[in-house]
Structures are given as structure tokens and as C-alpha cells.
C-alpha positions as CSV (number, residue, x, y, z in Angstrom):
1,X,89.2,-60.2,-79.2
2,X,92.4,-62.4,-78.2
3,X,95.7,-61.7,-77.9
4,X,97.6,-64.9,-79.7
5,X,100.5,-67.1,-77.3
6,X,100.9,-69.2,-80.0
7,X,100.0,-70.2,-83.5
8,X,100.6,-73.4,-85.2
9,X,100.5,-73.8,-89.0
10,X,98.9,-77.4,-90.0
11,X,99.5,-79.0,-93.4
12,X,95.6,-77.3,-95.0
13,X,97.2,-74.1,-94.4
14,X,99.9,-75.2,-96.8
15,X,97.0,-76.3,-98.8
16,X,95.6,-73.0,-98.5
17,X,98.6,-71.0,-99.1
18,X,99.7,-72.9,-102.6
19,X,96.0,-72.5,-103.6
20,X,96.2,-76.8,-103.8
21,X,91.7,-76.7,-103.0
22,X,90.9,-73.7,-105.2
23,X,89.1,-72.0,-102.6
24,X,91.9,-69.4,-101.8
25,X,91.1,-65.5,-101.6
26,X,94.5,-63.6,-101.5
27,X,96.0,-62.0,-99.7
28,X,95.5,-64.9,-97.4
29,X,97.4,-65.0,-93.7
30,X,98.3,-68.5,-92.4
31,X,97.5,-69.7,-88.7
32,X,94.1,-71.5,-87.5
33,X,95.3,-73.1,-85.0
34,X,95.6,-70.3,-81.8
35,X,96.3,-70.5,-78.2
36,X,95.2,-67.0,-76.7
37,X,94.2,-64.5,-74.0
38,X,90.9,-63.1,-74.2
39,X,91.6,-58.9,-74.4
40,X,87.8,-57.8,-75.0
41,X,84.6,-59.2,-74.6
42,X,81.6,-58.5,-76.7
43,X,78.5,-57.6,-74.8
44,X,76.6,-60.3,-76.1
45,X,79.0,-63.0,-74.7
46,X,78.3,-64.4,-71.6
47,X,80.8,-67.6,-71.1
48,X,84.1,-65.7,-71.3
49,X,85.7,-62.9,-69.6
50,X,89.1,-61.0,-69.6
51,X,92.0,-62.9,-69.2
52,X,90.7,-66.2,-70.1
53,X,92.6,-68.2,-72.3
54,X,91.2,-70.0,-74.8
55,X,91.7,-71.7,-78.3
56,X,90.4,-71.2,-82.0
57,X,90.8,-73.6,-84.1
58,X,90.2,-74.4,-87.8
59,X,86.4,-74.4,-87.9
60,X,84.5,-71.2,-87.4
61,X,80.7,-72.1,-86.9
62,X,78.4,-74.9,-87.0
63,X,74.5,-74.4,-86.8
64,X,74.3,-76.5,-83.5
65,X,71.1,-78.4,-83.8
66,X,71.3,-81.1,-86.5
67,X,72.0,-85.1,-85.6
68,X,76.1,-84.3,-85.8
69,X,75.9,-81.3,-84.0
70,X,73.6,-82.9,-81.4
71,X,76.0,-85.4,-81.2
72,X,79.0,-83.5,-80.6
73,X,80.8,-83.7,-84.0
74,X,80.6,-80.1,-85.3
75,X,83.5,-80.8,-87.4
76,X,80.5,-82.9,-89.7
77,X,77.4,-80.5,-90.1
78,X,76.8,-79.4,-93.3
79,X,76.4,-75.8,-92.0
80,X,80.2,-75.5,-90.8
81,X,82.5,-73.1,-92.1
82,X,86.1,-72.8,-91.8
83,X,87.7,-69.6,-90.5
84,X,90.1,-69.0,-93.5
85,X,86.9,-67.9,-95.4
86,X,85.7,-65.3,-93.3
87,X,89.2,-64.5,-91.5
88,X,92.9,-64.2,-91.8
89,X,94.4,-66.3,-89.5
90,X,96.3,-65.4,-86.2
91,X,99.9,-64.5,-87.9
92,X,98.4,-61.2,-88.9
């Protein structure tokens, strides 16, 4: 869990908002860009504590193991999901 510092609102969550990819679910909350301060940990995370700060960004997952993954472009696999389709975003 994070505490947001600051949220940004990029042109896709315009996109998003007017409905412009038809892939919308309302009610939908703008903000996937987030600057934070990490409140709560969960016990199976190892690699953040209280009081870190950290960022989430547009993407939510990526399966980690295929060439693009591998090579450190994420943003590529075919296995990567964007947060507005399993989260609202940070102005909540």
C-alpha cells in the first residue's frame, strides 16, 4: 500500500476517460503515473519496506521470462497488462 505525493495525468488517461480505445470500464479514476510512500508491506514482499518511496507507473505486470522481458523491455511482452484494467488509478 502507498500513500500517493504526486500523480500525473498523461494523454492515454484522456484516452481512457473519453472512452477514445473502447476498452473503458466506468466508473474509471484517472492517474497511472504515481510518486509514493510505501504505508504497508505485504508479507510476501521482500525488496521494500516502510517509508520507501517509490513509483507505479502505467504498466501493471509483465511475465518476466520471455526475449523482451529478458531483455529489459517489459513495456513489449505480450503478457503485460496495464493498471487501468485491474485498478483505479491514484486520484481515488
Amino acid at each position: 500500500m502507498i500513500k500517493v505525493l504526486a500523480c500525473g495525468i498523461c494523454h492515454s488517461d484522456i484516452h481512457i476517460i473519453d472512452h477514445d480505445w473502447g476498452v473503458s470500464t466506468y466508473p474509471v479514476v484517472a492517474g497511472y503515473e504515481v510518486i509514493g510512500e510505501v504505508v504497508e508491506v505485504g508479507t510476501q514482499v521482500k525488496h521494500l519496506q516502510k517509508s520507501d518511496r517509490v513509483g507505479v507507473g502505467w504498466q501493471r505486470s509483465a511475465c518476466l521470462e520471455c526475449r523482451d522481458c529478458l531483455g529489459g523491455n517489459e513495456n513489449l511482452c505480450n503478457q503485460n497488462q496495464v493498471l487501468y484494467h485491474v485498478r483505479w488509478g491514484a486520484f481515488v
